[in-house]
C-alpha positions, 0 to 999 in steps of 0.5 A, spaced: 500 500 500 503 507 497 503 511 504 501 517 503 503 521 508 511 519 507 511 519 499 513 525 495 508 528 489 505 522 489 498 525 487 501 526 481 506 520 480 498 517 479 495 521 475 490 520 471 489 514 475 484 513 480 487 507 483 494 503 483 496 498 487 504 494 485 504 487 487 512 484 487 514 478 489 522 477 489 526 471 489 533 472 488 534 473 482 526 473 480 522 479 480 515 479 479 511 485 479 503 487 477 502 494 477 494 494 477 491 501 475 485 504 475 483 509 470 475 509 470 470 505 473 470 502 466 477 502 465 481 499 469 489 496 466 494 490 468 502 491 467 505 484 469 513 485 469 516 478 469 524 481 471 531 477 473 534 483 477 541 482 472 538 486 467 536 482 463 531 485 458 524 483 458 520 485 451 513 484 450 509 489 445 510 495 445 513 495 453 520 493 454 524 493 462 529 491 466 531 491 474 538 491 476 542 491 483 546 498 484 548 497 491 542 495 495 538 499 490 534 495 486 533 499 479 526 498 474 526 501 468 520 500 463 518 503 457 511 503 455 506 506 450 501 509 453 495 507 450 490 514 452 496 518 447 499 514 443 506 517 445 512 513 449 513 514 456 519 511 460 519 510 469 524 508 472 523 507 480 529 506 484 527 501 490 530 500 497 527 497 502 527 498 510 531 495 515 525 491 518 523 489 510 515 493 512 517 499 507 519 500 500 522 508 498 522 509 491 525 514 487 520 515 482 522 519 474 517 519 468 521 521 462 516 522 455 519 520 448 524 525 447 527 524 454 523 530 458 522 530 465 516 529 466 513 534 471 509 527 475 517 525 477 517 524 486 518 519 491 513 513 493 513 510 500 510 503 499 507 499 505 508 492 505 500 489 505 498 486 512 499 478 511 503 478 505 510 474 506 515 477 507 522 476 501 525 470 500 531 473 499 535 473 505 542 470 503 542 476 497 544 482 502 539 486 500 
């Protein structure tokens, strides 16, 4: 769940959208993540990023994406059409997590086609959801 209260711009990171949510499940070297976003009550969407954290690039139609260690930071790179514009868009999140492994920070920057940063750029602060398991990766070091 996004922490409101500690997350930066985050209104904006999320515009237009009504509601997001980001599912991710880490195994060394395997990271799955779900973005599930909410446009309308009619227009809801589903970013599924089956990634290795070795920056291995993972392409599926117009969406290319990669994740790579830099240090403890965990580095998310995808580019996408945006199916509302037409027009190519880059995110890139910056991920560490918290000591007791509750909290993610993301550093969050939105770039358009031409390389432009995005006025919907900030940082995000992700709880993690009561109940879920905690990472399985804890020979990694991270």
């Amino acid at each position: 769940m996004l922490d409101t209260k500690h997350s930066q711009n985050y209104q904006s990171l999320h515009l237009p959208y009504k509601g997001f949510q980001l599912t991710i499940a880490h195994n060394e070297p395997s990271l799955y993540m779900i973005h599930e976003i909410v446009f309308t009550s009619a227009d809801a969407r589903q970013l599924t990023l089956p990634l290795t954290t070795d920056g291995q690039q993972y392409v599926h139609g117009d969406t290319t994406a990669f994740a790579q260690w830099d240090g403890a930071v965990l580095v998310v790179s995808y580019r996408t059409r945006q199916k509302n514009t037409g027009k190519f868009v880059q995110f890139v999140r910056r991920m560490t997590i918290s000591p007791d492994r509750q909290t993610i920070t993301a550093v969050a920057e939105v770039t358009d086609d031409k390389g432009n940063r995005a006025p919907t750029s900030g940082s995000e602060v992700w709880a993690r959801a009561q109940g879920s398991a905690t990472s399985a990766c804890t020979s990694c070091g991270r």
